[in-house]
MDTraj code that builds the backbone (N, CA, C; nanometers):
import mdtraj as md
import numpy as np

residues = "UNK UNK UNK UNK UNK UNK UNK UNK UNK UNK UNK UNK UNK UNK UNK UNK UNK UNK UNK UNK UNK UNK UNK UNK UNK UNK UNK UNK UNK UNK UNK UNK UNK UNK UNK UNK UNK UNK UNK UNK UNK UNK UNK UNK UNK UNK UNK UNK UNK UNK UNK UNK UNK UNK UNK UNK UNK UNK UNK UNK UNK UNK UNK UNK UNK UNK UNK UNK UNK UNK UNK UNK UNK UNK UNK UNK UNK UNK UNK UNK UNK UNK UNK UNK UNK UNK UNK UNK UNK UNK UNK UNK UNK UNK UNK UNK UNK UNK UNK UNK UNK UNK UNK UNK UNK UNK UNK UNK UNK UNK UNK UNK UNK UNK UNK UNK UNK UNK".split()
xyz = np.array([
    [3.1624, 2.4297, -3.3773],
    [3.0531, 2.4549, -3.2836],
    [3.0917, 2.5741, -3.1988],
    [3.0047, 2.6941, -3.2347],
    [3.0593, 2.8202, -3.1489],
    [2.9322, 2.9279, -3.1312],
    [2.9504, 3.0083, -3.0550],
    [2.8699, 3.0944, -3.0507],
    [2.9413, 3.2309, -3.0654],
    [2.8870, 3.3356, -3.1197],
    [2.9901, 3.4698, -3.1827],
    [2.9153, 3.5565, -3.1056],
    [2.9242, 3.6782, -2.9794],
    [2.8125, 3.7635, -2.9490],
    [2.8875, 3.8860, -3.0219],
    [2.8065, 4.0080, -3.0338],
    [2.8253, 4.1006, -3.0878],
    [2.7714, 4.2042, -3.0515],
    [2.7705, 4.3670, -3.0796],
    [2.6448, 4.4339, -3.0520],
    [2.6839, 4.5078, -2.9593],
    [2.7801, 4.4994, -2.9064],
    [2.8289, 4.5948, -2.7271],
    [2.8698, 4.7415, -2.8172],
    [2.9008, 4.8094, -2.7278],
    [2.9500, 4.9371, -2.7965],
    [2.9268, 5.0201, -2.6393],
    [2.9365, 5.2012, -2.6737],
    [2.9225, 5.3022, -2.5760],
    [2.8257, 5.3280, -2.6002],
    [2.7159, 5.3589, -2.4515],
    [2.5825, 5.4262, -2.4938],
    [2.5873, 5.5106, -2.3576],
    [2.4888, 5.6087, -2.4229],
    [2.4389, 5.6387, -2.2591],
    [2.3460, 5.6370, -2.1699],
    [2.3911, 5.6848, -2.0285],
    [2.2342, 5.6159, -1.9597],
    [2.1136, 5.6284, -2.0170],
    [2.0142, 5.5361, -2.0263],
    [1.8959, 5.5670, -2.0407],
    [1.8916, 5.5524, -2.1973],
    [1.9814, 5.4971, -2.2615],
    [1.9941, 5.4371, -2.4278],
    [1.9462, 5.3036, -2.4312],
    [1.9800, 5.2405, -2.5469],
    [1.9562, 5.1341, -2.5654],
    [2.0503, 5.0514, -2.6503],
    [2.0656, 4.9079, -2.6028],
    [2.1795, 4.8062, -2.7106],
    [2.1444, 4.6898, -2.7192],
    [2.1120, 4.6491, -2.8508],
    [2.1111, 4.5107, -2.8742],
    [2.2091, 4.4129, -2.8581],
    [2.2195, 4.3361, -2.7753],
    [2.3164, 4.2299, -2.8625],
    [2.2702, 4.0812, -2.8913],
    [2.3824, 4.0175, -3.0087],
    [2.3268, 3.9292, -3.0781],
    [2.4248, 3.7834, -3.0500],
    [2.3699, 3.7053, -3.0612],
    [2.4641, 3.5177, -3.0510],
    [2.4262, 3.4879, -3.1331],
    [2.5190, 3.4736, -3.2485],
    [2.5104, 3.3829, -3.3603],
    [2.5759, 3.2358, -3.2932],
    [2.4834, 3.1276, -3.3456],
    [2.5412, 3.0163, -3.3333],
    [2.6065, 2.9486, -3.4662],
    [2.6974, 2.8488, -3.4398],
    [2.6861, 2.7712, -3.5417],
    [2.7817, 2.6359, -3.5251],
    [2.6931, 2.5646, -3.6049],
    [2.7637, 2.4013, -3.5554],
    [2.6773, 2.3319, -3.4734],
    [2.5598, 2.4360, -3.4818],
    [2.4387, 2.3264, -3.3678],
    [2.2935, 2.4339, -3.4173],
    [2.1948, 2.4003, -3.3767],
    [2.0442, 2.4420, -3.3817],
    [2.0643, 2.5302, -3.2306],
    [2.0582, 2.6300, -3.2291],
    [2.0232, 2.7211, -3.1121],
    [1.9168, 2.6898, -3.0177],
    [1.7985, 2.6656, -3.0696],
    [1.6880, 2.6429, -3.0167],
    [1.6595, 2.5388, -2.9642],
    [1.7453, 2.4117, -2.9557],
    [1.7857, 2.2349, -2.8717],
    [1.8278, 2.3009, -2.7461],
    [1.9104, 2.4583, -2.7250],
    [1.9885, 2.4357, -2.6290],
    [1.9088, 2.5796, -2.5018],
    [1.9261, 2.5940, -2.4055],
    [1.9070, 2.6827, -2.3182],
    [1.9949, 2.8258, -2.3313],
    [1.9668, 2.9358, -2.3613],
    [2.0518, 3.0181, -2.3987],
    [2.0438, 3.1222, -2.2476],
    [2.2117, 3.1422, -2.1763],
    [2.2244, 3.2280, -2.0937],
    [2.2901, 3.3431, -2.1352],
    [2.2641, 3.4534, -2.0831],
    [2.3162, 3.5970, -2.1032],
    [2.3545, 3.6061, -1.9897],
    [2.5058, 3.6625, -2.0002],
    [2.6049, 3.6676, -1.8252],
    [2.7121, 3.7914, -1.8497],
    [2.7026, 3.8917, -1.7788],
    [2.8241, 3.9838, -1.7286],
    [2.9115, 3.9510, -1.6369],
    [3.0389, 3.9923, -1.6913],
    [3.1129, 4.0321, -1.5962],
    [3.1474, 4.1669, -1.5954],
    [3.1511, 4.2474, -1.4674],
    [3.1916, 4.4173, -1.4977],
    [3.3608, 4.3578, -1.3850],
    [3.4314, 4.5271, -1.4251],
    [3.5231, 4.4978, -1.3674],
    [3.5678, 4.4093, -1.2515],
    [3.6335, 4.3793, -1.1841],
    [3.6524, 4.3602, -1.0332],
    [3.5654, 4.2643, -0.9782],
    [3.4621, 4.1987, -1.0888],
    [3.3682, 4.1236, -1.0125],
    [3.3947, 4.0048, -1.0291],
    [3.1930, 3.9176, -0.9758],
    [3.2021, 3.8432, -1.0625],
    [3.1210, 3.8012, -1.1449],
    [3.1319, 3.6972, -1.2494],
    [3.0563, 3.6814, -1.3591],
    [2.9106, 3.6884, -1.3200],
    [2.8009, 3.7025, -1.3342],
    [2.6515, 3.6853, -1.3171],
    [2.5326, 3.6561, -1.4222],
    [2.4619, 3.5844, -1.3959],
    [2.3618, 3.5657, -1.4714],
    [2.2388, 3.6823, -1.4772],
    [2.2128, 3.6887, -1.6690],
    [2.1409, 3.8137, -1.6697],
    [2.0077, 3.7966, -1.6908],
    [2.0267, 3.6588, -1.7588],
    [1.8742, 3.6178, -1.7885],
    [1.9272, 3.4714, -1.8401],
    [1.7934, 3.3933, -1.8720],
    [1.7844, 3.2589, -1.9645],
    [1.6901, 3.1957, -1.9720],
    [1.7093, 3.1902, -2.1107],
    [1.5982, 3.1174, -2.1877],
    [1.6122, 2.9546, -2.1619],
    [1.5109, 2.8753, -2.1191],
    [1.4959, 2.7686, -2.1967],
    [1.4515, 2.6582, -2.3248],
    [1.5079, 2.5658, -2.3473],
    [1.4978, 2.5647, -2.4775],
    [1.3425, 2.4706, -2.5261],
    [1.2541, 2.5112, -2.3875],
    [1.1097, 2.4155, -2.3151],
    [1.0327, 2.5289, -2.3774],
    [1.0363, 2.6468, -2.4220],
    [0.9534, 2.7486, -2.4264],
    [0.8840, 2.7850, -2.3153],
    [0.9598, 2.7553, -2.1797],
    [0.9377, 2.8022, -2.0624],
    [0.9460, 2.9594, -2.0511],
    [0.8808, 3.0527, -1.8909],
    [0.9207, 3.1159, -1.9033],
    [1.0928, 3.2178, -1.9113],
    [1.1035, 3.2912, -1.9409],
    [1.2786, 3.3385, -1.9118],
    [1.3031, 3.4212, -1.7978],
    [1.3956, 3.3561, -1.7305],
    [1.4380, 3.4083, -1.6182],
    [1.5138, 3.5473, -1.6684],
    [1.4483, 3.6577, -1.5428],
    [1.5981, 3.7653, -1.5483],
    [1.6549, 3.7552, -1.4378],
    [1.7230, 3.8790, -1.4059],
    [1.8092, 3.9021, -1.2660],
    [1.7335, 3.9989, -1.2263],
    [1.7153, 4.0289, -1.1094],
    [1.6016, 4.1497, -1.0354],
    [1.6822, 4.3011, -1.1107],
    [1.7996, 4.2893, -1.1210],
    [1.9180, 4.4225, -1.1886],
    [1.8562, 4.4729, -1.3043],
    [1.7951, 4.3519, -1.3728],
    [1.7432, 4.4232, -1.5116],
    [1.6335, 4.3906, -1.5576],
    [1.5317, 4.3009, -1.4775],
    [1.3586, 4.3182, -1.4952],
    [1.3140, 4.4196, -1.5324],
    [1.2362, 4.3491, -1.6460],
    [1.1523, 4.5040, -1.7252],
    [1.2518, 4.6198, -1.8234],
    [1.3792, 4.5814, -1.8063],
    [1.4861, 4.6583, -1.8954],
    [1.5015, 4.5606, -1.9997],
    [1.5598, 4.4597, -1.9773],
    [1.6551, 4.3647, -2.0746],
    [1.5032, 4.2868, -2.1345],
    [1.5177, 4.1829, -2.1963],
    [1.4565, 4.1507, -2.3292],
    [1.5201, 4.0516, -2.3947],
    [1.5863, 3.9144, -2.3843],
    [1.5901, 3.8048, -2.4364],
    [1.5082, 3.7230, -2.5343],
    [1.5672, 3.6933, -2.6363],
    [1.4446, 3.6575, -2.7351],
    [1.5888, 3.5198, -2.8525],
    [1.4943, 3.4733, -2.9227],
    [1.5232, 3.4167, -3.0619],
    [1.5210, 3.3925, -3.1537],
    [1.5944, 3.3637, -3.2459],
    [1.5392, 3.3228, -3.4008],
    [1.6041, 3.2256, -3.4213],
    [1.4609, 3.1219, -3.4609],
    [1.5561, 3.0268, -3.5288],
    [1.6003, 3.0325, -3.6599],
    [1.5117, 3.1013, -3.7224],
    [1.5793, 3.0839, -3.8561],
    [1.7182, 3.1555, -3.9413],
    [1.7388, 3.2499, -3.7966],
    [1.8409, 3.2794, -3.7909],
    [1.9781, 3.2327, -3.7308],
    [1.9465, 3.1442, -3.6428],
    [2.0052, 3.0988, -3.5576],
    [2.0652, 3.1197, -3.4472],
    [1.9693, 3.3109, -3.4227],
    [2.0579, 3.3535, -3.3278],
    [1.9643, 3.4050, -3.2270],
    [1.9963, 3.4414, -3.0981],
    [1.9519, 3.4734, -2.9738],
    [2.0239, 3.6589, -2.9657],
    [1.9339, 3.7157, -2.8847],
    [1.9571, 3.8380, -2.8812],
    [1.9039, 3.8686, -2.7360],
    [1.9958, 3.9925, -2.6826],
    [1.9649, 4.0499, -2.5823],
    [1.9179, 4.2168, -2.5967],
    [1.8109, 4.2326, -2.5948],
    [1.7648, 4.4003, -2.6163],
    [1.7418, 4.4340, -2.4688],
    [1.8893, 4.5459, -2.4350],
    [1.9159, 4.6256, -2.3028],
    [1.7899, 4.7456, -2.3794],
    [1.7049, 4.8189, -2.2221],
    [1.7020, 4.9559, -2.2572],
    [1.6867, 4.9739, -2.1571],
    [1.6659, 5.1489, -2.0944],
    [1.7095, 5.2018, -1.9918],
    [1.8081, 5.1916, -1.9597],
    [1.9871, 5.1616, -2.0471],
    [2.0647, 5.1321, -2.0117],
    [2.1296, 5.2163, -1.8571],
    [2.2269, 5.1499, -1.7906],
    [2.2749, 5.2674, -1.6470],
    [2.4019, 5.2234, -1.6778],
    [2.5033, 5.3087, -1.6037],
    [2.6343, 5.2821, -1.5603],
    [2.6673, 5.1384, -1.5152],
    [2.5244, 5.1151, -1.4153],
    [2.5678, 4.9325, -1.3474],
    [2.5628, 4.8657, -1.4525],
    [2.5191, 4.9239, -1.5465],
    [2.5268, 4.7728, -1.6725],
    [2.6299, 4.7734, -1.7462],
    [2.7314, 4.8512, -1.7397],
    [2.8792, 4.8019, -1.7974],
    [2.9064, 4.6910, -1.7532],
    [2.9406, 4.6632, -1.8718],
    [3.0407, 4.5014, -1.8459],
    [3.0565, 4.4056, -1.9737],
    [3.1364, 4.3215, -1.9634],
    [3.1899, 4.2485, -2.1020],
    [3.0400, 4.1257, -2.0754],
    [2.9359, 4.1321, -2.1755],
    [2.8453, 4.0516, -2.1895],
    [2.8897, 3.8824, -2.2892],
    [2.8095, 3.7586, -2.2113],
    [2.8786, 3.6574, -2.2698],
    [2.7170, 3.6080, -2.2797],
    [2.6747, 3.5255, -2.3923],
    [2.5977, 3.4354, -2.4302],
    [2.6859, 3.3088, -2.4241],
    [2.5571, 3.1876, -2.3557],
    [2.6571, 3.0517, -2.3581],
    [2.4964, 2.9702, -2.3480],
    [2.5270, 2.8250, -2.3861],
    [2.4444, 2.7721, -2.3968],
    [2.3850, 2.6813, -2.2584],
    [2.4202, 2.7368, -2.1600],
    [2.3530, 2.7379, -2.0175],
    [2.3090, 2.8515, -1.9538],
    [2.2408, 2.7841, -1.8339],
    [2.2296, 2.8767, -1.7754],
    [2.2512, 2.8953, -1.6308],
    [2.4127, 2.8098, -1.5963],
    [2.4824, 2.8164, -1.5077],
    [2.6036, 2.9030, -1.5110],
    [2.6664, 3.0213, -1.3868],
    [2.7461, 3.0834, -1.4472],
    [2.8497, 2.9813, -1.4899],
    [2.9221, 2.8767, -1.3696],
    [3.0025, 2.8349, -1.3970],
    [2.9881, 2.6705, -1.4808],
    [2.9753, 2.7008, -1.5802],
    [2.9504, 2.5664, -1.6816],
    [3.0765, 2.5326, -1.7731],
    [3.2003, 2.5539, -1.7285],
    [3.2830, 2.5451, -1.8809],
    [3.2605, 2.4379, -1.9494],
    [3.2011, 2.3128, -1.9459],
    [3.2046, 2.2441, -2.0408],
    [3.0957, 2.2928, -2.1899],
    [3.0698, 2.3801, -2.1509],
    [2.8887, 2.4480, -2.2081],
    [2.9557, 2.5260, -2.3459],
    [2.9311, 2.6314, -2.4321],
    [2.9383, 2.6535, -2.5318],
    [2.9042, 2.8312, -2.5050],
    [3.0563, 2.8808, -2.4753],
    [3.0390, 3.0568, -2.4663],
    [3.1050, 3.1074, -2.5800],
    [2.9795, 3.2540, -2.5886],
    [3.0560, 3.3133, -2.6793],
    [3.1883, 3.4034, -2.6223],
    [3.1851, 3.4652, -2.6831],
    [3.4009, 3.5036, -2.6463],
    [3.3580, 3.6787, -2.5851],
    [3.2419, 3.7001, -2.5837],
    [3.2306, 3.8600, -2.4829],
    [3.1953, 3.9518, -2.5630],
    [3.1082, 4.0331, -2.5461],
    [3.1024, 4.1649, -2.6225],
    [3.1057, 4.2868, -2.5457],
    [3.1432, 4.3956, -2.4914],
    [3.1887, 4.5208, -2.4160],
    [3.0830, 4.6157, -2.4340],
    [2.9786, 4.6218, -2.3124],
    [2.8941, 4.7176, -2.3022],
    [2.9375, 4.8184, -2.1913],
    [2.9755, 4.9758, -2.2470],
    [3.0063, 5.0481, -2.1762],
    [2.8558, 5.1537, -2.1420],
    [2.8448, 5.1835, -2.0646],
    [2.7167, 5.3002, -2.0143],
    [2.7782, 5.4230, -1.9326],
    [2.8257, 5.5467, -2.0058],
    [2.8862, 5.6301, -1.9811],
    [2.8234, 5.7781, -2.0235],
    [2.8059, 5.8964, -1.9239],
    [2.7860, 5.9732, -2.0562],
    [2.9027, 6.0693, -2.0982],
])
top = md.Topology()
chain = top.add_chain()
for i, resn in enumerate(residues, 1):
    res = top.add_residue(resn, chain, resSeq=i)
    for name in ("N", "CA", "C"):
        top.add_atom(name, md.element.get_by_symbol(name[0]), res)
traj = md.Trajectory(xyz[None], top)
């Protein structure tokens, strides 16, 4: 039972990056899917989240109207589509199956590294 994110890389301002949560060992779509940074020196934050009610999805005021949370089930995976990327959006991005930052009992993926540099 894990979740894999992927998809980070270098872009520059005003680019764009997908990233992706593969699940597996469970149905994605039973569970609430959170998207959370941490950038250097900080701390972790919530970027958005889905619930698994087909409610609406929360963002963070940081990236309303930029970011883009979505799913597939038949893929099993959840995705985050950044655009307008900025500098503030560096940071090691984590998908987990809450949408509390601090949940360790919950189901994170292991980080993917979005740098915004030009």
């Amino acid at each position: 039972v894990q979740l894999q994110a992927s998809g980070g890389g270098l872009v520059q301002p005003g680019g764009s990056l997908r990233l992706s949560c593969v699940a597996s060992g469970f149905r994605i779509n039973t569970y609430a899917i959170g998207w959370f940074r941490q950038a250097a020196g900080k701390e972790r934050e919530a970027v958005s989240c889905m619930s698994n009610m087909r409610t609406s999805t929360y963002y963070a005021d940081s990236v309303k109207g930029r970011f883009t949370a979505s799913r597939d089930s038949d893929k099993n995976t959840a995705y985050l589509q950044m655009n307008s990327l900025k500098p503030d959006d560096t940071a090691v991005y984590y998908c987990a199956t809450t949408c509390e930052v601090d949940a360790p009992h919950d189901i994170w993926g292991q980080g993917t590294l979005v740098t915004v540099s030009s």
